[in-house]
C-alpha positions as CSV (number, residue, x, y, z in Angstrom):
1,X,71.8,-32.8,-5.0
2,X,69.9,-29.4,-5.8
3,X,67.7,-28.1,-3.0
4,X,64.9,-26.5,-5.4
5,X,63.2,-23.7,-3.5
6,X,59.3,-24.2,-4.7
7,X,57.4,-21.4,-4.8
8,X,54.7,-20.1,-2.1
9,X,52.5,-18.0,-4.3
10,X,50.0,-16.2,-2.5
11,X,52.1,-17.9,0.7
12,X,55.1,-16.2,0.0
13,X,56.7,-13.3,1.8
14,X,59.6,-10.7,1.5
15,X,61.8,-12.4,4.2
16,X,62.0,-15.8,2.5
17,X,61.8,-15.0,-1.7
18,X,64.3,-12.5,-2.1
19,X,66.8,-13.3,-4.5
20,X,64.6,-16.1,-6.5
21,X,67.0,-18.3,-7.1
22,X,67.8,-22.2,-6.5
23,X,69.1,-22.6,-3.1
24,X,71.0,-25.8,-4.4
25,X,72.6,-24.6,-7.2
26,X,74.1,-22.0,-5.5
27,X,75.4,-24.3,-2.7
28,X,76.4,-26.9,-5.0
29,X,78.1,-24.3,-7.0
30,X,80.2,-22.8,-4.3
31,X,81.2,-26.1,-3.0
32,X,82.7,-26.7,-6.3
33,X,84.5,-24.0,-6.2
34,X,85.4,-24.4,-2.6
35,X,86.7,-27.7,-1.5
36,X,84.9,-28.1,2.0
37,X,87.1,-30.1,4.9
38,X,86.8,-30.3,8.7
39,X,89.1,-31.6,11.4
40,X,88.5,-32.8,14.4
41,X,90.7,-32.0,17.6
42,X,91.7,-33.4,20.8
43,X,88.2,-33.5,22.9
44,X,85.8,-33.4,19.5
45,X,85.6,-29.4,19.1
46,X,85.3,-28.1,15.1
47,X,88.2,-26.1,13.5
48,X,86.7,-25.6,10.2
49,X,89.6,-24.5,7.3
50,X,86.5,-22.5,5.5
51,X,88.0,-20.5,2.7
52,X,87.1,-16.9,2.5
53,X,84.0,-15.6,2.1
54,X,83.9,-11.7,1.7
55,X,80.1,-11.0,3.1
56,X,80.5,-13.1,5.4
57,X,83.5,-11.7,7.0
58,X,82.3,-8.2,6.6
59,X,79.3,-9.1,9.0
60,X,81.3,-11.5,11.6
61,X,82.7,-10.4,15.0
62,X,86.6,-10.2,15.2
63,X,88.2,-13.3,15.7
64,X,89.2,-12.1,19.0
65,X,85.4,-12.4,20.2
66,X,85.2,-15.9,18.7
67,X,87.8,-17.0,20.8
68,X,86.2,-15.9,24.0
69,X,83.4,-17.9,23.1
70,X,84.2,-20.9,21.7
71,X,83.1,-23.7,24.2
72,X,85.5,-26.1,25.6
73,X,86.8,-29.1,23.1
74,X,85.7,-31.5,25.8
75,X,81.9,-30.8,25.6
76,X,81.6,-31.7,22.0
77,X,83.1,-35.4,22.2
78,X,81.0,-36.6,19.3
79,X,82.3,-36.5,16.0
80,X,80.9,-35.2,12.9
81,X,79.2,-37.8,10.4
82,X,80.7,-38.9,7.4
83,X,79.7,-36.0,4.9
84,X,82.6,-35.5,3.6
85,X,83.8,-37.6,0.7
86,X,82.0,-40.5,1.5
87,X,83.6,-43.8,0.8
88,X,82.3,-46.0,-2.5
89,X,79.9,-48.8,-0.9
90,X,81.7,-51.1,-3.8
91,X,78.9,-51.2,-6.6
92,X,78.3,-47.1,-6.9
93,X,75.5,-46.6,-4.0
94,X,75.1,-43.9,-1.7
95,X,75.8,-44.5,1.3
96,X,72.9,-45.5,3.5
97,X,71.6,-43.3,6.8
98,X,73.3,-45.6,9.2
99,X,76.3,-45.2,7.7
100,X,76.4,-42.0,6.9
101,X,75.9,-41.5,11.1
102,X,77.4,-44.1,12.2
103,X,77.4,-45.5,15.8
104,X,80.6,-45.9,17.6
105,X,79.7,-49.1,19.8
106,X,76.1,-49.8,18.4
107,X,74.0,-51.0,22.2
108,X,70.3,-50.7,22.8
109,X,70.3,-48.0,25.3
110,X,68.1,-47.1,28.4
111,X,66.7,-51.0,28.3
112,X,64.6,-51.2,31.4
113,X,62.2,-48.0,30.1
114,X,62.2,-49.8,26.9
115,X,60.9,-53.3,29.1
116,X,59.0,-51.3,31.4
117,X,56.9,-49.7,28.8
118,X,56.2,-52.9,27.0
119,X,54.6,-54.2,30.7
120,X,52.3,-51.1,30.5
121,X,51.2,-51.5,27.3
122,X,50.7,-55.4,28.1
123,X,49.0,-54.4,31.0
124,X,46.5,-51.7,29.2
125,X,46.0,-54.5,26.7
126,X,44.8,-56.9,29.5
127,X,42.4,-54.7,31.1
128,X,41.1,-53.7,27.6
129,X,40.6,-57.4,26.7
130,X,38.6,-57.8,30.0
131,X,36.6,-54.3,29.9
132,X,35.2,-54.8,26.4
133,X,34.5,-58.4,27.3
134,X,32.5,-57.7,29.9
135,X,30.9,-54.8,28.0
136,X,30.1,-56.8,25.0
137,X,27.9,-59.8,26.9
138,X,25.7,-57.6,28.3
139,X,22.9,-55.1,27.1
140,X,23.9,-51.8,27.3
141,X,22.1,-50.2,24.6
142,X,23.2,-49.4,21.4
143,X,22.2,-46.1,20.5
144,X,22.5,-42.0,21.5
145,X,19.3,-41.4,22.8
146,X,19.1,-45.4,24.3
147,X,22.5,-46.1,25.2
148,X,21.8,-45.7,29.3
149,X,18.4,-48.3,28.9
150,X,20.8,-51.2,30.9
151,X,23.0,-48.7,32.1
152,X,22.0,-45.7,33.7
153,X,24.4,-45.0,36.4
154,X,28.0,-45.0,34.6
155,X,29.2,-44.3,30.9
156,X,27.5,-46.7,28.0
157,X,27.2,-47.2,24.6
158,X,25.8,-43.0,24.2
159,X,29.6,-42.3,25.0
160,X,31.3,-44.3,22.9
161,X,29.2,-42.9,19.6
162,X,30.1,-39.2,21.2
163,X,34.2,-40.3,21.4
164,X,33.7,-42.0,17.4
165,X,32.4,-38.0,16.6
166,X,35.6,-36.6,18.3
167,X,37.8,-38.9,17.0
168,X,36.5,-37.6,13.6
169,X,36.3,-34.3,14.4
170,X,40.4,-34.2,15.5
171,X,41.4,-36.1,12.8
172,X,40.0,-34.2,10.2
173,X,40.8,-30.5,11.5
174,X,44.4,-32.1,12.4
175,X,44.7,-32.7,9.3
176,X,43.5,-29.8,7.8
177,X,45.5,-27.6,10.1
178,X,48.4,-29.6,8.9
179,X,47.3,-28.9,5.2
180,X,46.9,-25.3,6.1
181,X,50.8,-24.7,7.2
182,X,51.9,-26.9,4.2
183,X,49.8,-24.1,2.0
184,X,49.8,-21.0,3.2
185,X,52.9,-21.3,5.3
186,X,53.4,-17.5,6.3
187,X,49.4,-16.9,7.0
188,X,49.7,-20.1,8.7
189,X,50.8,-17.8,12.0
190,X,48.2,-15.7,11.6
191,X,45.6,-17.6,11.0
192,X,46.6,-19.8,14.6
193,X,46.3,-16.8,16.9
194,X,43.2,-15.7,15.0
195,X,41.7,-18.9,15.4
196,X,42.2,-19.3,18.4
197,X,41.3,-16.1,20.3
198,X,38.0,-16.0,18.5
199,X,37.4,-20.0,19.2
200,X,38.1,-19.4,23.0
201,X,36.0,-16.2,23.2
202,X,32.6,-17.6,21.3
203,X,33.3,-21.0,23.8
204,X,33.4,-18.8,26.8
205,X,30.4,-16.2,25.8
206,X,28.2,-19.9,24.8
207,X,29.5,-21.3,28.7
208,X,28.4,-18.2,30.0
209,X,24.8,-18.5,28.2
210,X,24.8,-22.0,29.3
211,X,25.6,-20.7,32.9
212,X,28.4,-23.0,32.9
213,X,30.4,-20.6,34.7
214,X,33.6,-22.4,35.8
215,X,34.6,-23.5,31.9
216,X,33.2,-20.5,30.5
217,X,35.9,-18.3,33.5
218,X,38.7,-20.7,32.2
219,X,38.2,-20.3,28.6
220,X,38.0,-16.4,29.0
221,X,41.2,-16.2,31.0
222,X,43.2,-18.6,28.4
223,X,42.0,-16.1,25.0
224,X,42.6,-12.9,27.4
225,X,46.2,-14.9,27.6
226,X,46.6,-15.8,24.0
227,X,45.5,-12.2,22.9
228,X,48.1,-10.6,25.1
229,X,50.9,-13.2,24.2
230,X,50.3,-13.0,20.3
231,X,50.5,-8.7,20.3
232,X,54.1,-9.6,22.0
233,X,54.9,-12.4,19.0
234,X,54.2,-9.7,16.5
235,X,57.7,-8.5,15.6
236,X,59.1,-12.1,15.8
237,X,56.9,-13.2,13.1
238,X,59.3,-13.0,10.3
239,X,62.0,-15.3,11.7
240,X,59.2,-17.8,12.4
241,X,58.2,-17.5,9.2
242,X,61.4,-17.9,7.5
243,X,61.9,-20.8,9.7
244,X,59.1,-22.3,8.7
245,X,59.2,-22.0,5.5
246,X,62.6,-23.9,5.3
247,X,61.1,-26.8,6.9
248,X,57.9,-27.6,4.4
249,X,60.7,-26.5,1.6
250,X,62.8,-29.3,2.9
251,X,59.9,-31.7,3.9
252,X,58.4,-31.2,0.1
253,X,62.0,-32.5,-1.5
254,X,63.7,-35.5,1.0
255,X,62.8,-38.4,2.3
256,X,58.8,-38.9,3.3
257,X,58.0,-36.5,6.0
258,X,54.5,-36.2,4.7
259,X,53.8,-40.0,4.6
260,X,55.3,-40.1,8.3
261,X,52.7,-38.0,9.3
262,X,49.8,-38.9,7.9
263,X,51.0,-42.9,9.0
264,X,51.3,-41.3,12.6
265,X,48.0,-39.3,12.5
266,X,46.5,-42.4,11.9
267,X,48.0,-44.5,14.3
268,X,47.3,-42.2,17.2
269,X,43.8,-41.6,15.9
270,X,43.4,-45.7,15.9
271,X,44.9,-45.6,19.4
272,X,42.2,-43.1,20.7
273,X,39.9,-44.9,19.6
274,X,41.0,-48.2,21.2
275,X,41.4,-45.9,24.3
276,X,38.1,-44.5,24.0
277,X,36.2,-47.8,24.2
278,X,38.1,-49.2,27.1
279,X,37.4,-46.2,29.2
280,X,33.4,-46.7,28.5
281,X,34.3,-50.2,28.9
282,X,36.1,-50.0,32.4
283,X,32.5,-48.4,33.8
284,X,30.6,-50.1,32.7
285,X,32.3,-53.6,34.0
286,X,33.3,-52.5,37.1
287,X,31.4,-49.5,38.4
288,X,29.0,-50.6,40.8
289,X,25.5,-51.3,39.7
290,X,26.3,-52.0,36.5
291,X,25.1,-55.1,34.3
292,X,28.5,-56.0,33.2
293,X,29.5,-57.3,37.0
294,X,28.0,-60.3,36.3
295,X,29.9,-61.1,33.7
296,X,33.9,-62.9,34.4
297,X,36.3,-60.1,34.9
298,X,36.4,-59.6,38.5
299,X,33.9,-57.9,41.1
300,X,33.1,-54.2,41.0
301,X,33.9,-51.6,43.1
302,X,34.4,-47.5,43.2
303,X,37.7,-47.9,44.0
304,X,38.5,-50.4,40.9
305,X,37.4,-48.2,38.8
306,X,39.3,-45.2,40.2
307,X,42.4,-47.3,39.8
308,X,41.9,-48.8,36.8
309,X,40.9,-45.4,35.5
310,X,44.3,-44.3,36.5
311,X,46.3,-46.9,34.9
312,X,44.6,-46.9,31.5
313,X,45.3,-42.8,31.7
314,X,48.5,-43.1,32.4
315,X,49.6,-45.7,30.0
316,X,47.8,-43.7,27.1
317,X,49.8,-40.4,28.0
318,X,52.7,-42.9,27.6
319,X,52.2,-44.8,24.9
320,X,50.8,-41.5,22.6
321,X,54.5,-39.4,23.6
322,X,56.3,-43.4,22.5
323,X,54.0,-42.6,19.1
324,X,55.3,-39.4,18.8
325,X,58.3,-39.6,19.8
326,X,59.4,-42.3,17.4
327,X,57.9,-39.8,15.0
328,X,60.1,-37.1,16.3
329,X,63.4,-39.0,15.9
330,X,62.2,-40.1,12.1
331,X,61.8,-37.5,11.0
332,X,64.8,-35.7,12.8
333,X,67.1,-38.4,10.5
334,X,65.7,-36.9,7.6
335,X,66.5,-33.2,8.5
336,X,69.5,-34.4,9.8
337,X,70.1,-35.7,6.4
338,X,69.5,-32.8,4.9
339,X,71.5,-30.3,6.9
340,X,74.6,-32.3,6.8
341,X,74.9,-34.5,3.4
342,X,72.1,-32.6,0.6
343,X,75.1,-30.9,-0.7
344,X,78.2,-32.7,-0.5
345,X,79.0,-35.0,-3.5
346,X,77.4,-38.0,-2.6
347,X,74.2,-36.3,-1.3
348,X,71.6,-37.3,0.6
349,X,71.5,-40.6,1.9
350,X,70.1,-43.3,0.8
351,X,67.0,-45.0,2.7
352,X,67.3,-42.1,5.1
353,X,63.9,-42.5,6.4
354,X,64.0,-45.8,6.7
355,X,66.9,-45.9,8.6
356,X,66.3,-43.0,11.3
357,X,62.7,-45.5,11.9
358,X,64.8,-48.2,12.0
359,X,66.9,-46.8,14.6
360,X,64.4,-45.4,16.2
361,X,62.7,-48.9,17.3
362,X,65.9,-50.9,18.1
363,X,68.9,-48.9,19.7
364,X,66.9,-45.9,20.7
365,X,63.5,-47.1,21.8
366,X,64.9,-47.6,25.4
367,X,66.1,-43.6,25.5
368,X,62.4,-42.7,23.8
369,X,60.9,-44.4,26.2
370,X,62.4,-42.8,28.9
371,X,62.3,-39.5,28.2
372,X,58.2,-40.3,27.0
373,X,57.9,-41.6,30.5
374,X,58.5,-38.6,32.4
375,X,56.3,-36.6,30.2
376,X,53.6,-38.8,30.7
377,X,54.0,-38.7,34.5
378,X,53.9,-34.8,34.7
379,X,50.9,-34.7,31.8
380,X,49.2,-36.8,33.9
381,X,49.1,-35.1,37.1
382,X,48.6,-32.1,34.9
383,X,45.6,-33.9,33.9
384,X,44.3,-34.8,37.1
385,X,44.7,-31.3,38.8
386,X,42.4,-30.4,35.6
387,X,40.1,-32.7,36.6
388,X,40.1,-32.2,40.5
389,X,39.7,-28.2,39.1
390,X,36.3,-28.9,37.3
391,X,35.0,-30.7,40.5
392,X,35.8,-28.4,42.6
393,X,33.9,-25.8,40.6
394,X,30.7,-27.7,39.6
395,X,30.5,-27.8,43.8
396,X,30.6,-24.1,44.0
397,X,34.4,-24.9,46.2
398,X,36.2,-21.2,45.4
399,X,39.4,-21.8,47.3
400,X,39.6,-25.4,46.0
401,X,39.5,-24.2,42.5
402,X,42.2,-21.8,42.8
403,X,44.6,-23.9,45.1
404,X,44.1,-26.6,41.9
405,X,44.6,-24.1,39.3
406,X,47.8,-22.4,40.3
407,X,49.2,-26.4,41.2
408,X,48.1,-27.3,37.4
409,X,50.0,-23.5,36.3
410,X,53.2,-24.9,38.1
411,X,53.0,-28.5,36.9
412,X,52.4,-26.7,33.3
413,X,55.6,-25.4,33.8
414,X,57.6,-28.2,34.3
415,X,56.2,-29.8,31.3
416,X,56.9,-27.6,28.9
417,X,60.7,-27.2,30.6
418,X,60.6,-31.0,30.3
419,X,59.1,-31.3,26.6
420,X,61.6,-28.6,25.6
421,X,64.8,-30.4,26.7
422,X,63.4,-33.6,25.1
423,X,62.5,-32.1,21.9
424,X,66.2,-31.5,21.2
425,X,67.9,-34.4,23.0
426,X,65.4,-36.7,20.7
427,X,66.9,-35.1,17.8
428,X,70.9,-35.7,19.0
429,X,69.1,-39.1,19.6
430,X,68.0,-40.0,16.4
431,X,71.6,-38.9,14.4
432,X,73.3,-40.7,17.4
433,X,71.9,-43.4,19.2
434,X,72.8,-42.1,22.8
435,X,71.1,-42.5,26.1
436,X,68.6,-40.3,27.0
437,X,70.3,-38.7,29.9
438,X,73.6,-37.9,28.1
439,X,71.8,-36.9,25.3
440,X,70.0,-34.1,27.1
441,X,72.9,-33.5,29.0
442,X,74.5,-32.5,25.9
443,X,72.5,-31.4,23.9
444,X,71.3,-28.6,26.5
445,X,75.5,-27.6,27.0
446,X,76.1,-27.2,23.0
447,X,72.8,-25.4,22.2
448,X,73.4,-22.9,24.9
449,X,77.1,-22.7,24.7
450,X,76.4,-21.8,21.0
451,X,73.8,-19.8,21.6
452,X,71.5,-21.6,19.8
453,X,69.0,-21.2,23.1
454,X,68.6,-17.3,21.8
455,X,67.5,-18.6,18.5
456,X,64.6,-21.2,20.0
457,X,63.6,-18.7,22.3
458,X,63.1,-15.6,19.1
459,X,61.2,-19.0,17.1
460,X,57.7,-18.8,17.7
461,X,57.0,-22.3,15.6
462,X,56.3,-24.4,18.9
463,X,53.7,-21.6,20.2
464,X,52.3,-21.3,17.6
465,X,51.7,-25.3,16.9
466,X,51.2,-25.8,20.2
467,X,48.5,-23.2,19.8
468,X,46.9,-24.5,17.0
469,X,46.6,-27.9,19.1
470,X,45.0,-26.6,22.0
471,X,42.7,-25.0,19.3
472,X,41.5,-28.8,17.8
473,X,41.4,-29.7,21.3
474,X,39.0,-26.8,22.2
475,X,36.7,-28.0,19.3
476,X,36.5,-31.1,20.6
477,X,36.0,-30.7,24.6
478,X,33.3,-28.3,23.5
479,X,31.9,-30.8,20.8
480,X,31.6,-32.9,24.1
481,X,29.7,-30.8,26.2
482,X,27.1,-29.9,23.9
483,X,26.7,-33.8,23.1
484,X,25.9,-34.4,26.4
485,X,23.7,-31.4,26.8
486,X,21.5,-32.3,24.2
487,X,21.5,-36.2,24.1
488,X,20.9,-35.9,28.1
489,X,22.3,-39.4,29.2
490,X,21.1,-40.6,32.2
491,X,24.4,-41.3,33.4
492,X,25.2,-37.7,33.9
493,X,21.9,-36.3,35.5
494,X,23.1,-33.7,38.0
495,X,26.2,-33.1,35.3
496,X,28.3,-36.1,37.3
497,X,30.2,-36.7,34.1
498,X,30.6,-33.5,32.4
499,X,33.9,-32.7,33.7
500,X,35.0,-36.3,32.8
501,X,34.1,-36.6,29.5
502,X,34.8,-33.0,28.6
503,X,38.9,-33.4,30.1
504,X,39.1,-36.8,28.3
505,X,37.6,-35.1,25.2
506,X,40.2,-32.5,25.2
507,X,42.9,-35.2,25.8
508,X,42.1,-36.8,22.7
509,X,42.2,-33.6,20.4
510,X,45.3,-32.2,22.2
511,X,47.4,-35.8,21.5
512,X,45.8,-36.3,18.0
513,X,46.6,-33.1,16.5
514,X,50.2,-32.7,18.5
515,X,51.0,-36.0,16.9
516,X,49.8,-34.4,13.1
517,X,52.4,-31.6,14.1
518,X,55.0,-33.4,14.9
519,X,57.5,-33.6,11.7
520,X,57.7,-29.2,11.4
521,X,58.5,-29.2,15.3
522,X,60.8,-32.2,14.8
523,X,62.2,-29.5,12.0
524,X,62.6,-26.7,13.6
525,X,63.9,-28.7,16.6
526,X,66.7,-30.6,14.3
527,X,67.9,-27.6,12.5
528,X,68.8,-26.2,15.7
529,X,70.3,-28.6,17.1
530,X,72.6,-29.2,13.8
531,X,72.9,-25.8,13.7
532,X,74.5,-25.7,17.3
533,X,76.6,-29.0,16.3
534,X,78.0,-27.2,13.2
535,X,77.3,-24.1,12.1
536,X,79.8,-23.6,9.9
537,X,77.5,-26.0,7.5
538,X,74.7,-23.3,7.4
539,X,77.3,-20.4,6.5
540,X,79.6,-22.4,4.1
541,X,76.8,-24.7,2.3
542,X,73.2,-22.8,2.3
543,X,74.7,-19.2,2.2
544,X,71.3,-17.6,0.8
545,X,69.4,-19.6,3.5
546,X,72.2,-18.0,5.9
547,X,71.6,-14.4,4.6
548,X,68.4,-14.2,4.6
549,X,68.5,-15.6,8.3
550,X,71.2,-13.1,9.1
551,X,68.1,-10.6,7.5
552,X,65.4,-11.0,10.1
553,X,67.7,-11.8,13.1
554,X,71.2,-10.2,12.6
555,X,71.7,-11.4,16.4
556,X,72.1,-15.2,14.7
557,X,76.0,-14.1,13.9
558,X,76.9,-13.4,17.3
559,X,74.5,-15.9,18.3
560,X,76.3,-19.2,16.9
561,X,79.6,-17.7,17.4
562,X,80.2,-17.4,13.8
């Protein structure tokens, strides 16, 4: 099957169009005119019989050096799929995705996080049911400006029409962020870091006008960071680039990466705003005060709200990584696909979306879930250090502020050391059904025994994403505060809920548009990861994607131990 290189236009830069040719053809030619075989020895480790290839060996290290650094047989037990010759399915078929990666001993792994999270989201679902309930028999107002007439002490009806605005708003820049990489993939970088230096700037200089001071300190610091980190990125750009350009190449031509986001977008967007009601609904049934404690539900208190405020937060960090997670491994079959079967005979596989989902929610929605749950533990005290952070500012509490910050800079840390490791065990996941802790385990020994960690570490496609989030979330926690400043709801006289609404706000934006973004990191992340499992598929099979790699990053040779 011919992998047709479409053309960026305007989009297009030196790195990626040299040459101007069809990628396919070329591999498909060569593989013609080189029989491809593998096998397999004692422990799993890859001799590949490749014939010769004369560039390739001009640029290679001496065999000596590979040798050195091969990793040991035993820490690659898992075979290769079936992309060789495939086998005849008896009426002329291709062979479907779970065939093609086939499961040993097929077992629905990590089965207590997969039970676990259905009791949370049965639980979120029962104190939603009860919130709204209690929300909806009583008159709370209906409007912006008359929301707070039978509720003035806690969030109403005013907030709810400000969280339908945001859900809006982060849909429809997600989207067109989305659209933006998909068009003008190379200025896509670019046009992130300008984004979002100038967003965070303009936010801070309106804070400062506002005399907002502890957002408008934040904000500055985080675009002084950006501006310093995106001079370093500079000279990386072109790998990134060529990177991601081979991922929206390959999502244009297989399977229905496209669809898979747009379904997920929605999904989460829905989600928010099912979350969104039940945290108006929670205050106003059970803060104290409030009309809705007459109503059946149970009796209000501060502390009922505090905890069911907690739980509800918690189980939406949890249930938006299960969304995109089972995203992630989706589209990670279809990469997978690509990498390992678009060029063999029998070619991509059939259904190959289809099956990675499929797989997804059965045998490996107990190792999603797992993996999704310690994320969503470590967001969420991320979260509340945020929170605690604001508080301690709008009371003037220096020392309280900075003790909270530098906690929220560490737990930052250990989020993205844990989103990192998932990202790639989710993609050895999704071609392999294995439990999350193996996975990782894995995953993390081949990538760095094969170098591959040099490679993630030079891409600056998850920056750069992860940028462009915080940017839609930026829009929206500021979209927030100037709702509240101008609609002036008597819940939040004195400010009491600024801080709240603006965090939850943000929260909203961040997992929205992270979920949008999902299939090119789940890209990046699965070529990686195939790369590390077999390189010799990159060299032998997409040898122009390979030189042009070898281009803007000779290190990649010695890198993958080629």
């Amino acid at each position: 099957m011919a992998y047709n290189q479409p053309q960026h236009g305007g989009a297009a830069d030196a790195y990626y169009q040299e040459g101007h040719q069809d990628i396919g053809a070329q591999q498909q030619g060569q593989y013609q005119q080189q029989p491809y075989g593998y096998a397999v020895a004692q422990g799993g480790s890859f001799h590949s019989p490749l014939p010769q290839q004369p560039q390739y060996q001009q640029q290679a290290p001496p065999p000596q050096q590979y040798q050195q650094q091969a990793p040991p047989p035993q820490q690659y037990p898992q075979r290769p799929p079936h992309y060789g010759k495939q086998p005849d399915t008896g009426n002329g078929e291709k062979m479907g995705f779970d065939q093609t990666f086939t499961i040993d001993r097929p077992k629905y792994n990590d089965v207590w996080a997969s039970v676990l999270f259905i009791l949370t989201f049965c639980g979120f679902t029962a104190v939603s049911v009860l919130s709204i309930r209690g929300y909806a028999t009583t008159n709370q107002g209906s409007g912006i400006y008359n929301g707070g007439s039978a509720n003035s002490v806690a969030l109403n009806s005013n907030t709810i029409i400000l969280f339908a605005f945001i859900l809006a708003v982060a849909f429809c820049f997600s989207f067109a962020y989305f659209w933006i990489i998909r068009a003008f993939t190379k200025q896509a970088i670019w046009i992130t870091g300008i984004l979002q230096i100038v967003l965070g700037i303009g936010t801070a200089v309106v804070y400062f006008a506002r005399h907002y001071y502890s957002a408008a300190i934040v904000f500055l610091i985080f675009s002084v960071f950006y501006i310093i980190c995106f001079i370093s990125w500079i000279p990386r750009i072109p790998f990134s680039v060529l990177m991601l350009q081979t991922v929206i190449d390959v999502a244009k031509n297989y399977g229905h990466v496209f669809i898979v986001s747009l379904v997920g977008g929605l999904v989460a967007t829905a989600y928010a705003a099912w979350f969104s009601v039940t945290l108006v609904a929670v205050y106003a049934k059970y803060y104290p005060g409030q009309p809705g404690c007459d109503a059946s539900g149970g009796s209000c208190s501060k502390g009922k709200v505090i905890g069911l405020l907690v739980f509800i937060t918690f189980a939406s960090y949890w249930i938006s990584e299960v969304i995109k997670n089972v995203m992630h491994c989706t589209i990670s079959g279809v990469y997978g696909s690509w990498y390992f079967c678009a060029n063999k005979p029998s070619g991509f596989p059939k259904g190959a979306t289809r099956g990675a989902f499929k797989r997804s929610m059965t045998y490996s929605f107990g190792s999603i879930s797992f993996g999704s749950l310690i994320v969503a533990i470590i967001q969420f005290l991320r979260q509340a250090c945020s929170i605690a952070q604001q508080n301690e500012a709008a009371q003037g509490n220096l020392m309280g502020q900075i003790f909270f910050c530098i906690l929220g800079c560490f737990i930052g840390l250990l989020d993205w050391a844990v989103q990192f490791i998932n990202e790639y065990a989710f993609s050895y996941i999704a071609l392999y059904g294995k439990a999350y802790i193996p996975a990782a385990k894995t995953t993390w020994t081949m990538m760095r025994d094969r170098g591959i960690d040099a490679l993630v570490n030079e891409c600056l496609i998850n920056p750069v994403l992860t940028m462009g989030a915080v940017f839609v979330a930026y829009v929206c926690s500021f979209l927030a505060y100037l709702y509240v400043s101008f609609t002036k709801p008597a819940y939040n006289d004195g400010d009491a809920f600024t801080a709240v609404i603006m965090a939850f706000a943000f929260l909203v934006g961040l997992q929205i548009a992270n979920i949008f973004l999902v299939p090119i990191k789940s890209g990046v992340a699965t070529f990686f990861v195939a790369m590390a499992f077999d390189p010799q598929v990159l060299i032998q099979e997409f040898p122009d994607l390979w030189q042009r790699l070898v281009q803007v990053y000779p290190h990649v040779q010695i890198a993958v131990h080629a």
